[in-house]
HTML snippet that shows the backbone in 3Dmol.js (N, CA, C, O; Angstrom):
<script src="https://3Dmol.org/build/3Dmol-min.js"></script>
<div id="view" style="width:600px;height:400px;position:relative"></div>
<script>
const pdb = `
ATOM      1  N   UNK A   1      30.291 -13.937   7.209  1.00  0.00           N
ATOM      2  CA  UNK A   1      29.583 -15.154   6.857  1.00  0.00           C
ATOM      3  C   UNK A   1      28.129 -15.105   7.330  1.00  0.00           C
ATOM      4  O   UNK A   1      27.272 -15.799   6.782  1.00  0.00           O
ATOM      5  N   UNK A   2      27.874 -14.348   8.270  1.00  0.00           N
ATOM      6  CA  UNK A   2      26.849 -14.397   9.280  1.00  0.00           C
ATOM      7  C   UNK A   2      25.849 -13.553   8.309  1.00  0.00           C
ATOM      8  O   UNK A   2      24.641 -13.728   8.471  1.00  0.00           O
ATOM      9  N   UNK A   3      26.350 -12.536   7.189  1.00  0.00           N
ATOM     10  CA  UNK A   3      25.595 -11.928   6.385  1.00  0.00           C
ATOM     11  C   UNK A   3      25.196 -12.600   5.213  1.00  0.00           C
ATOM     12  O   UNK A   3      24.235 -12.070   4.656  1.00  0.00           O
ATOM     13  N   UNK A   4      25.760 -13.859   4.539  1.00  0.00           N
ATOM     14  CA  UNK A   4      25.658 -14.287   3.891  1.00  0.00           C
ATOM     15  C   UNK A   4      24.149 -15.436   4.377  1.00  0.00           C
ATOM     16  O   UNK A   4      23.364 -15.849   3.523  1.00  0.00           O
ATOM     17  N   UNK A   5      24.052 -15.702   5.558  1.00  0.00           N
ATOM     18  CA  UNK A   5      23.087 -17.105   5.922  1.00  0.00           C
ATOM     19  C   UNK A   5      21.959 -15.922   5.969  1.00  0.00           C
ATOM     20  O   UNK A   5      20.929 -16.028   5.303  1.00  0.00           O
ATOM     21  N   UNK A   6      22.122 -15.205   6.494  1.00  0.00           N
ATOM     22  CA  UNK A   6      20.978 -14.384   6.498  1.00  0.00           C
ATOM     23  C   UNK A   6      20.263 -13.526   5.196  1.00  0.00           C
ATOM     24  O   UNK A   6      19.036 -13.467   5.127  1.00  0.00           O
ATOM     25  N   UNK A   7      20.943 -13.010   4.395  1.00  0.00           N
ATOM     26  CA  UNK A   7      20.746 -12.692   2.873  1.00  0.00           C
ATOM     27  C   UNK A   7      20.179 -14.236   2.427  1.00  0.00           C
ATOM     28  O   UNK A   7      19.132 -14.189   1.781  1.00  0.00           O
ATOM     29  N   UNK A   8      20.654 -15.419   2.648  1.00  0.00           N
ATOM     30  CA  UNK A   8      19.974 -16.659   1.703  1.00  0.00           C
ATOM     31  C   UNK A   8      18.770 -16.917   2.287  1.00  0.00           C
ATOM     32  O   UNK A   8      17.748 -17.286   1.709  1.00  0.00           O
ATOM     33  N   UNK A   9      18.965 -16.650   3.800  1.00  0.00           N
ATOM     34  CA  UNK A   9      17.611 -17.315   4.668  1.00  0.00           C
ATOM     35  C   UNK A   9      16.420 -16.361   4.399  1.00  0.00           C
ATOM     36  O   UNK A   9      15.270 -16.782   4.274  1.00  0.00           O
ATOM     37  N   UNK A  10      16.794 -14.916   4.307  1.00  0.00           N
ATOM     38  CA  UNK A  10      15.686 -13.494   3.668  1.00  0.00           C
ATOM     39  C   UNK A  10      15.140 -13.739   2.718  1.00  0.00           C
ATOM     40  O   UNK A  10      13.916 -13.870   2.746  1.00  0.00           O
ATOM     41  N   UNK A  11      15.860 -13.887   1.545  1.00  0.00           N
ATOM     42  CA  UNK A  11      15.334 -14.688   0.304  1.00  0.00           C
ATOM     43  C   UNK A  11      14.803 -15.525  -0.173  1.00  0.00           C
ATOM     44  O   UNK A  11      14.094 -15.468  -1.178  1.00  0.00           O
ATOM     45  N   UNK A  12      15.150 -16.768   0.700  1.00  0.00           N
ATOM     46  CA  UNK A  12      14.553 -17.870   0.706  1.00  0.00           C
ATOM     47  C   UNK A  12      12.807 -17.373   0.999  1.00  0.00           C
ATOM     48  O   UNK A  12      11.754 -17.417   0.364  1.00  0.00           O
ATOM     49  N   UNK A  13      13.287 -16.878   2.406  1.00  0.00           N
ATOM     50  CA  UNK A  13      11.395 -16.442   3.269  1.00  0.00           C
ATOM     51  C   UNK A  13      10.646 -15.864   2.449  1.00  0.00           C
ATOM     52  O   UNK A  13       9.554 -16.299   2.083  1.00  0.00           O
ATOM     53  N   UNK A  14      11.295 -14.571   1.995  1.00  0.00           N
ATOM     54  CA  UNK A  14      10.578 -13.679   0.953  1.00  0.00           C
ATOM     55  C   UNK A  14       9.652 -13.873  -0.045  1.00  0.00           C
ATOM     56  O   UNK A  14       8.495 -13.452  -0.006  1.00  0.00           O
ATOM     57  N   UNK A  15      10.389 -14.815  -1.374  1.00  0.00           N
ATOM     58  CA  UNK A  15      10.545 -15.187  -2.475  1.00  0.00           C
ATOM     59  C   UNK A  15       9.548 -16.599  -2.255  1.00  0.00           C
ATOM     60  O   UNK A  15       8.498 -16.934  -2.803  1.00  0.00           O
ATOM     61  N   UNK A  16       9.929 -16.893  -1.774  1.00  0.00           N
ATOM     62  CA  UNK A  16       9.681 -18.831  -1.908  1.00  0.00           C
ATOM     63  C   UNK A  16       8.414 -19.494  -0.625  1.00  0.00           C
ATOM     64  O   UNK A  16       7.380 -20.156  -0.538  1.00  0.00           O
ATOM     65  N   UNK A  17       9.232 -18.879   0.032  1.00  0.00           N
ATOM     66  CA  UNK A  17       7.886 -19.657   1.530  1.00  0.00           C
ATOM     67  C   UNK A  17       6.987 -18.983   1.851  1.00  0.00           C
ATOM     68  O   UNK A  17       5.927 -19.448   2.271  1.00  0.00           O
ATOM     69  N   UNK A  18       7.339 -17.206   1.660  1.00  0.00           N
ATOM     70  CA  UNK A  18       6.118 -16.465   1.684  1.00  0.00           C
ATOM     71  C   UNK A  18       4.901 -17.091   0.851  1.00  0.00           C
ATOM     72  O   UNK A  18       3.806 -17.164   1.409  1.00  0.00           O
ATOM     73  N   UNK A  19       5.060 -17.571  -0.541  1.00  0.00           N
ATOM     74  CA  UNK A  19       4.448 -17.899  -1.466  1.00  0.00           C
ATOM     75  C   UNK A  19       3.886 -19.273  -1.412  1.00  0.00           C
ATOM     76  O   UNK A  19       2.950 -19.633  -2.126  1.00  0.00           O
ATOM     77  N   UNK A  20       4.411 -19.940  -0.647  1.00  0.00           N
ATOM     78  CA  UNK A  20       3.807 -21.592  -0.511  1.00  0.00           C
ATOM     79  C   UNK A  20       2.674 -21.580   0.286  1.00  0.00           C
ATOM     80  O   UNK A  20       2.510 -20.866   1.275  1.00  0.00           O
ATOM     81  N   UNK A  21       1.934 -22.349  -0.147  1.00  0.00           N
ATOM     82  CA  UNK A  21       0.699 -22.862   0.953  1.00  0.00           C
ATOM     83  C   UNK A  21       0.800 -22.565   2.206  1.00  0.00           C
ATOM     84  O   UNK A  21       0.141 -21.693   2.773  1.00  0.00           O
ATOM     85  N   UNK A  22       1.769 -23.390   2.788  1.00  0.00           N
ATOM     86  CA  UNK A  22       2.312 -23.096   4.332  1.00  0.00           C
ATOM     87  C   UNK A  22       3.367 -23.826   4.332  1.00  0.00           C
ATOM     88  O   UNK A  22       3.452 -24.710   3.480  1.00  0.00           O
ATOM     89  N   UNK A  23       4.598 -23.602   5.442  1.00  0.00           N
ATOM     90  CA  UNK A  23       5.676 -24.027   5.721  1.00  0.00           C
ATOM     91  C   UNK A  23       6.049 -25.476   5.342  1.00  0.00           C
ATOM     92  O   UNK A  23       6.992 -25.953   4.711  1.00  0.00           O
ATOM     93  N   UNK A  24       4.819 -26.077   6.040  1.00  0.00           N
ATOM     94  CA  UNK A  24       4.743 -27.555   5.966  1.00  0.00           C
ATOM     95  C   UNK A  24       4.967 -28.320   4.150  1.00  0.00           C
ATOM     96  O   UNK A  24       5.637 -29.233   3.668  1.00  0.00           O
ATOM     97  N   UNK A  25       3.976 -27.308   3.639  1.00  0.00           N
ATOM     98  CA  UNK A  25       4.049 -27.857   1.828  1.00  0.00           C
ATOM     99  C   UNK A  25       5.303 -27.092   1.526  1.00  0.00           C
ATOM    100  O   UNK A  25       6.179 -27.791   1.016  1.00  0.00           O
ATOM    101  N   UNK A  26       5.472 -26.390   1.630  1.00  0.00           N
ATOM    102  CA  UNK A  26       6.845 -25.976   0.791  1.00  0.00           C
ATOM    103  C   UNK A  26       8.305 -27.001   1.512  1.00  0.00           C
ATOM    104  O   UNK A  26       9.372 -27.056   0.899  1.00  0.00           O
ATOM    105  N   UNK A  27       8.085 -27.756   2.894  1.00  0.00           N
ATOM    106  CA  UNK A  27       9.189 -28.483   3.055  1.00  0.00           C
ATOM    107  C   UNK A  27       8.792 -29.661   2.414  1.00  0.00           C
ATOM    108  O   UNK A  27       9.795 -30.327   2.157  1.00  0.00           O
ATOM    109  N   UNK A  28       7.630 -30.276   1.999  1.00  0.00           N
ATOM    110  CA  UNK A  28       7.252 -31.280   1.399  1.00  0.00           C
ATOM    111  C   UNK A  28       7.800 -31.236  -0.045  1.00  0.00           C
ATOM    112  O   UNK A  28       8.402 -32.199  -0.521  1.00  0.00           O
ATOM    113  N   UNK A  29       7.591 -30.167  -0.687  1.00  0.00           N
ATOM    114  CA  UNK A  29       7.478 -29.867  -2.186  1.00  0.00           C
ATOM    115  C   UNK A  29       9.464 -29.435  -2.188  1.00  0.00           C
ATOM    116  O   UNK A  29      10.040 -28.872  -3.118  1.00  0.00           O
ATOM    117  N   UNK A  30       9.874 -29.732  -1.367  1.00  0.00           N
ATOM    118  CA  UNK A  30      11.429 -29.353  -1.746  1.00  0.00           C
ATOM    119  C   UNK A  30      12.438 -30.179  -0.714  1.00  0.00           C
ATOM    120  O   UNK A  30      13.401 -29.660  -0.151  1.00  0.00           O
ATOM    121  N   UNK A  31      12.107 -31.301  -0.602  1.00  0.00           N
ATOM    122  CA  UNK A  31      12.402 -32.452   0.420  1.00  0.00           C
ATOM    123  C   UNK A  31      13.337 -32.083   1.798  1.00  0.00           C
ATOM    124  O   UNK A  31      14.463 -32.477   2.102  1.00  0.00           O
ATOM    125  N   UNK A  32      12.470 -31.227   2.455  1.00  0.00           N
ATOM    126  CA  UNK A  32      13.525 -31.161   3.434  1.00  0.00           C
ATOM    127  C   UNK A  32      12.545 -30.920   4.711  1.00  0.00           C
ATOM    128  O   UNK A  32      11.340 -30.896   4.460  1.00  0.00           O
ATOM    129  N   UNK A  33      13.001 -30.724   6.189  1.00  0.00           N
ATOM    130  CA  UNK A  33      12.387 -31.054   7.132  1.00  0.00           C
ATOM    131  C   UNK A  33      11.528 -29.717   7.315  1.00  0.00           C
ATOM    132  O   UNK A  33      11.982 -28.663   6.870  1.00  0.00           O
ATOM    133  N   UNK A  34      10.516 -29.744   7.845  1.00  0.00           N
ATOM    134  CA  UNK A  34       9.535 -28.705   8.478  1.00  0.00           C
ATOM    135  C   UNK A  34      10.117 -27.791   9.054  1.00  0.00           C
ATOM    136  O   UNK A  34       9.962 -26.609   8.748  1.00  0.00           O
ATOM    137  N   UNK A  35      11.075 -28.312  10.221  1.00  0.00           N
ATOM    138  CA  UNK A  35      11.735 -27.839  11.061  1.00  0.00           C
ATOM    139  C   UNK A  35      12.793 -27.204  10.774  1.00  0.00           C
ATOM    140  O   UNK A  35      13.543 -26.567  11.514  1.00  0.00           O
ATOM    141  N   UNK A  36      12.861 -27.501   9.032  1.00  0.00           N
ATOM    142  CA  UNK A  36      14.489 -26.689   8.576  1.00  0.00           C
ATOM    143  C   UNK A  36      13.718 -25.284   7.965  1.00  0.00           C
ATOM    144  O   UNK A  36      14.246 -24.208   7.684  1.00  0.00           O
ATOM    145  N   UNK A  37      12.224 -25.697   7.857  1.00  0.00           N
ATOM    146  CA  UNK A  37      11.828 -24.699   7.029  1.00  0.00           C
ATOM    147  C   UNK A  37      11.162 -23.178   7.818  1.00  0.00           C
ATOM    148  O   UNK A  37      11.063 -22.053   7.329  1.00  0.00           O
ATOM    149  N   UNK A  38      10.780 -23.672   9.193  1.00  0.00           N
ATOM    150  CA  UNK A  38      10.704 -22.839  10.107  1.00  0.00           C
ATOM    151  C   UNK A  38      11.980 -22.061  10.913  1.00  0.00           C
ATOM    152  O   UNK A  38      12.043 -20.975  11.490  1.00  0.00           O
ATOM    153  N   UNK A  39      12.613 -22.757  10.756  1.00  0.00           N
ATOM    154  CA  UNK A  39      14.470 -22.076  11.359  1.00  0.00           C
ATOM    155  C   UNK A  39      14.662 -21.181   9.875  1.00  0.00           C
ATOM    156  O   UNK A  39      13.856 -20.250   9.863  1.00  0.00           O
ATOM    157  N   UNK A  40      15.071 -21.203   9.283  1.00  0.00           N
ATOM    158  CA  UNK A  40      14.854 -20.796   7.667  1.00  0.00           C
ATOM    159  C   UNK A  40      14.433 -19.304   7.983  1.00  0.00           C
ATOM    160  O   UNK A  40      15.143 -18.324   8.209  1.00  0.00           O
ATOM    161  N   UNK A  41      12.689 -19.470   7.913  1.00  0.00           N
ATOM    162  CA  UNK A  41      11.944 -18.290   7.854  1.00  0.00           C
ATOM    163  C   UNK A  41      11.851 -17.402   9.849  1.00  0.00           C
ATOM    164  O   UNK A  41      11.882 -16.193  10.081  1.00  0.00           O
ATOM    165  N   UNK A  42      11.757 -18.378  10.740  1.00  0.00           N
ATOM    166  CA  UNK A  42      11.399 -17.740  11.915  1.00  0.00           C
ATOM    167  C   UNK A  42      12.895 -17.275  12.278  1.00  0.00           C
ATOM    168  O   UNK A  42      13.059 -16.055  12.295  1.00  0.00           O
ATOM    169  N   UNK A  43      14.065 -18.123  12.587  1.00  0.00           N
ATOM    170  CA  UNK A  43      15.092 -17.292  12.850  1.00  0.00           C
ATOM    171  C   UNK A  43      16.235 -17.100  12.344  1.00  0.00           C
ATOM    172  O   UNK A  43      17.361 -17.276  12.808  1.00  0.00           O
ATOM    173  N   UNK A  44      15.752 -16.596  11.007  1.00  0.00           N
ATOM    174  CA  UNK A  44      17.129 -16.306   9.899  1.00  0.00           C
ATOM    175  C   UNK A  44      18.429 -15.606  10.624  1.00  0.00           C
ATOM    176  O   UNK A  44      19.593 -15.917  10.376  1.00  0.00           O
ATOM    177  N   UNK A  45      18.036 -14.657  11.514  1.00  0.00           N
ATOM    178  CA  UNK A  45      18.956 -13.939  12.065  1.00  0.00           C
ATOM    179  C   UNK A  45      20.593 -15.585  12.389  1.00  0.00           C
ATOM    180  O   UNK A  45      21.761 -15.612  12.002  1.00  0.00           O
ATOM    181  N   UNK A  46      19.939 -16.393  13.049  1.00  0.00           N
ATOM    182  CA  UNK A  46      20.787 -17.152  13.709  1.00  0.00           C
ATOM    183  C   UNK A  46      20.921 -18.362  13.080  1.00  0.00           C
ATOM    184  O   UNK A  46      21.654 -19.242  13.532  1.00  0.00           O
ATOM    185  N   UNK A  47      20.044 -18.529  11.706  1.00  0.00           N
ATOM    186  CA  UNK A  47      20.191 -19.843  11.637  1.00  0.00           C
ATOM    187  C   UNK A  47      21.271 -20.095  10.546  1.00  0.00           C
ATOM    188  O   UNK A  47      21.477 -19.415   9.540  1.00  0.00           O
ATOM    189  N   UNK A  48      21.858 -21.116  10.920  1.00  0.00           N
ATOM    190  CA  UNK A  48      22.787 -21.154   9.662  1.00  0.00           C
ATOM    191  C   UNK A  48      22.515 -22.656   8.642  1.00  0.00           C
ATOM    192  O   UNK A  48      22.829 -23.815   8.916  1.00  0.00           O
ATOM    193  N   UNK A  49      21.758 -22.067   7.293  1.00  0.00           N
ATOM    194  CA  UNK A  49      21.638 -22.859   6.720  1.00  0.00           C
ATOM    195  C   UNK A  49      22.995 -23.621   5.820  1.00  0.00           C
ATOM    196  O   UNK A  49      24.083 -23.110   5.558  1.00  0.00           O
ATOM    197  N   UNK A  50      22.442 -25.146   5.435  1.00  0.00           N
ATOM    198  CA  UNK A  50      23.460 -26.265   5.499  1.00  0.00           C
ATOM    199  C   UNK A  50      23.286 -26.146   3.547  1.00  0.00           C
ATOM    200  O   UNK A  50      22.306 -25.896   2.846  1.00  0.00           O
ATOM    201  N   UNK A  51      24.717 -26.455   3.208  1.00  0.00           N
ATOM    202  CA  UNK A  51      24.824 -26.841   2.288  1.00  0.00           C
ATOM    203  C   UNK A  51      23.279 -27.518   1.551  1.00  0.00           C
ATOM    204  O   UNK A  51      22.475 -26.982   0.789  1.00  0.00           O
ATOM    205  N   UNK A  52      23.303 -28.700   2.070  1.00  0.00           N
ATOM    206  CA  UNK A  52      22.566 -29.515   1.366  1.00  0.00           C
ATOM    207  C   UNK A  52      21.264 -29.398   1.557  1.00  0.00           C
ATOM    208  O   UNK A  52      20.441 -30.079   0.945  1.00  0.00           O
ATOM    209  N   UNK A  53      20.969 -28.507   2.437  1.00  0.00           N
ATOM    210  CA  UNK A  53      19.429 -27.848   2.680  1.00  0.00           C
ATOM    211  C   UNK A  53      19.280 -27.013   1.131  1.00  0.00           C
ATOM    212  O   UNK A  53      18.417 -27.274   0.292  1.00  0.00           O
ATOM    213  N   UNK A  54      20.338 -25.969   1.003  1.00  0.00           N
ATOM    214  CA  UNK A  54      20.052 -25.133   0.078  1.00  0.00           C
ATOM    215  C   UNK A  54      20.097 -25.937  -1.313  1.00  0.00           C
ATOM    216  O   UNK A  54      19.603 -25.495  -2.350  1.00  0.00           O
ATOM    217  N   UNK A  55      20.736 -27.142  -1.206  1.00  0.00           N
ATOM    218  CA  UNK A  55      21.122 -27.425  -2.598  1.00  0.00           C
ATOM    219  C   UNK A  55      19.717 -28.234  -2.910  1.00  0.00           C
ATOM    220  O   UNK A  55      19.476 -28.264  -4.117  1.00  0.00           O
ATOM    221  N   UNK A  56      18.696 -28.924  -2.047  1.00  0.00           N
ATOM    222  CA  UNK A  56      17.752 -29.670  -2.177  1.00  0.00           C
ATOM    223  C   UNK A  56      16.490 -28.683  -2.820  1.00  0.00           C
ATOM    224  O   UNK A  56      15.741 -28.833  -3.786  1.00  0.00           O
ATOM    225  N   UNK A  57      16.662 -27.443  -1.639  1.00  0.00           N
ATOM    226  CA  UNK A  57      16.082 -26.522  -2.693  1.00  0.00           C
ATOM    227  C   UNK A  57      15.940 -26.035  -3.703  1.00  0.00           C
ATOM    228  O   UNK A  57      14.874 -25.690  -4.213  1.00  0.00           O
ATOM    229  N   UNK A  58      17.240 -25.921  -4.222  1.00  0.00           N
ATOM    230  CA  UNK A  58      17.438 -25.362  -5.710  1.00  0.00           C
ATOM    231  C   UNK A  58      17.278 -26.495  -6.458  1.00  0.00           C
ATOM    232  O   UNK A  58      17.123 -26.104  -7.615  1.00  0.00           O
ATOM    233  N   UNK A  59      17.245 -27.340  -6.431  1.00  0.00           N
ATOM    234  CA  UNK A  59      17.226 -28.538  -7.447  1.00  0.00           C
ATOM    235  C   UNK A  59      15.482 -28.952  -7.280  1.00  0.00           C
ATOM    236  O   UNK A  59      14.967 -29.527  -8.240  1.00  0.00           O
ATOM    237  N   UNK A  60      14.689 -28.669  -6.151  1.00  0.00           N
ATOM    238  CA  UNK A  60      13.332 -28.813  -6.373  1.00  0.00           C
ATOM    239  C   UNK A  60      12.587 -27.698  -7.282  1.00  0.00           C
ATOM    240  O   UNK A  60      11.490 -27.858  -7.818  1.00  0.00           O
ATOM    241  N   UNK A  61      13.492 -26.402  -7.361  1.00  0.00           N
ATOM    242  CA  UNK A  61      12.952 -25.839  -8.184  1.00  0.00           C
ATOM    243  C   UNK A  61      13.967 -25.228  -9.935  1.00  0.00           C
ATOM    244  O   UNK A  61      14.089 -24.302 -10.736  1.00  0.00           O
ATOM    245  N   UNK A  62      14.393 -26.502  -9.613  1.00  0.00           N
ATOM    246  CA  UNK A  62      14.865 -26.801 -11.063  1.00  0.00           C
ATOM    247  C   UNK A  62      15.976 -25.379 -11.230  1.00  0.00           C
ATOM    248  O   UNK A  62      15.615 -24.710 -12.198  1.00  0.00           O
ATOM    249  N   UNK A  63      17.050 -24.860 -10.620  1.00  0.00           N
ATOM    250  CA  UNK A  63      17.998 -23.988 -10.303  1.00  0.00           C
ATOM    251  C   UNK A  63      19.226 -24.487  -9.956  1.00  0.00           C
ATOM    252  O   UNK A  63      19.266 -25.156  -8.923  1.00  0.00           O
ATOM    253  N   UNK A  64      20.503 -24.277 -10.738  1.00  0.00           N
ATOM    254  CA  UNK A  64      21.536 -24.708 -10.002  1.00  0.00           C
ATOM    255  C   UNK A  64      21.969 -23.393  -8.790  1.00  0.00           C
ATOM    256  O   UNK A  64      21.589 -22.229  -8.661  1.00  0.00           O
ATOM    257  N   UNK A  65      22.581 -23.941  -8.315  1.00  0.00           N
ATOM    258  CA  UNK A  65      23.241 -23.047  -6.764  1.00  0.00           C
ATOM    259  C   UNK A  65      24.209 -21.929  -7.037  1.00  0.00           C
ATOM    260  O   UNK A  65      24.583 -21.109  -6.199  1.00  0.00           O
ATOM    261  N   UNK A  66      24.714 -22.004  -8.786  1.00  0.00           N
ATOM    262  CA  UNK A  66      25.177 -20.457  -8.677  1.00  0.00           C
ATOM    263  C   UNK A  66      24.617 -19.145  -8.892  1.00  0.00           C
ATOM    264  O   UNK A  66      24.995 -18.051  -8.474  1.00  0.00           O
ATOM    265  N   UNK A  67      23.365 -19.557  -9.834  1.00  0.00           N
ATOM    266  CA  UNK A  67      21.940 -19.195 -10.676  1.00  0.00           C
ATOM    267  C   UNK A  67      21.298 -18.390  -9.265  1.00  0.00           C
ATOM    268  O   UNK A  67      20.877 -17.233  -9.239  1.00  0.00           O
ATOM    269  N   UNK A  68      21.364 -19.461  -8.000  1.00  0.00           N
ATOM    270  CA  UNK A  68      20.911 -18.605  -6.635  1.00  0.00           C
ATOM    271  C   UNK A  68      21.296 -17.994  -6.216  1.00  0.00           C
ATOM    272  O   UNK A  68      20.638 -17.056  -5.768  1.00  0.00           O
ATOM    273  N   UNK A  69      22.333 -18.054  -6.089  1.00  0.00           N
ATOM    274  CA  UNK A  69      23.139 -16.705  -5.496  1.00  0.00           C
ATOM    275  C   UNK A  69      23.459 -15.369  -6.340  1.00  0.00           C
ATOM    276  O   UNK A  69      23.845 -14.299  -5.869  1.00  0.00           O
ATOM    277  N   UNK A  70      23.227 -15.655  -7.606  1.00  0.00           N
ATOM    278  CA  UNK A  70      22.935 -14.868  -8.392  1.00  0.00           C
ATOM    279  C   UNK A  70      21.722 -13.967  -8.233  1.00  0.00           C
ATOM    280  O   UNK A  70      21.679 -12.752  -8.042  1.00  0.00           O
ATOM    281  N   UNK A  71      20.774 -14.835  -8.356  1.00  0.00           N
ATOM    282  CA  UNK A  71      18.998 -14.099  -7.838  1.00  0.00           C
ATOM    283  C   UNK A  71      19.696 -13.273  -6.194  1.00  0.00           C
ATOM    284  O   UNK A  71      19.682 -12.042  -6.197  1.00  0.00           O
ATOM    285  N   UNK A  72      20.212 -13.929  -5.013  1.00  0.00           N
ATOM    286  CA  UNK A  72      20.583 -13.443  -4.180  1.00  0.00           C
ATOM    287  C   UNK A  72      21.392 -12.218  -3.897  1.00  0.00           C
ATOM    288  O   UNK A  72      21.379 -11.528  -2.878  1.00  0.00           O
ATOM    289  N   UNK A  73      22.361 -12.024  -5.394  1.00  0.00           N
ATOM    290  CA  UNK A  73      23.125 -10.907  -5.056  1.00  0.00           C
ATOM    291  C   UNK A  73      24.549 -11.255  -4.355  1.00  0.00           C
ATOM    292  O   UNK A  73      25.462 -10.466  -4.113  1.00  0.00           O
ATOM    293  N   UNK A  74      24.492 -12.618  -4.101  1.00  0.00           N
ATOM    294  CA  UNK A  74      25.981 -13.052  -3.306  1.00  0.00           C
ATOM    295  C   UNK A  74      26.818 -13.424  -4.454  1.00  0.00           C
ATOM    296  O   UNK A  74      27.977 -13.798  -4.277  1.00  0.00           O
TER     297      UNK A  74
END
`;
const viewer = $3Dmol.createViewer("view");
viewer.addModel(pdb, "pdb");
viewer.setStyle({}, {cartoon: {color: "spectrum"}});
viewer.zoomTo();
viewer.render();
</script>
């Protein structure tokens, strides 16, 4: 399981937050906390992202959640 949060949290960083303005706008632009978005990218190793974190994401960028894990490879 522990490979799975980390493959979404890599991807996420990679793909998506690498590419935003900064941390702060990309948690703005995909309604979720700053602080989810820095755990996310700074300690993917450990963090275990929440359902509804990921699902807020995919729906800010117009993606359903199997479509992601698809892009993901899971």
């Amino acid at each position: 399981m522990d490979n799975f949060n980390k493959a979404i949290c890599s991807y996420i960083t990679k793909n998506w937050i690498a590419t935003a303005k900064s941390k702060r706008a990309f948690a703005l632009d995909h309604g979720i906390d700053d602080k989810t978005v820095r755990r996310i990218a700074d300690d993917a190793d450990d963090y275990k992202i929440t359902l509804e974190s990921l699902n807020k994401i995919c729906e800010a960028r117009n993606i359903k959640l199997s479509e992601f894990f698809k892009l993901v490879g899971l």
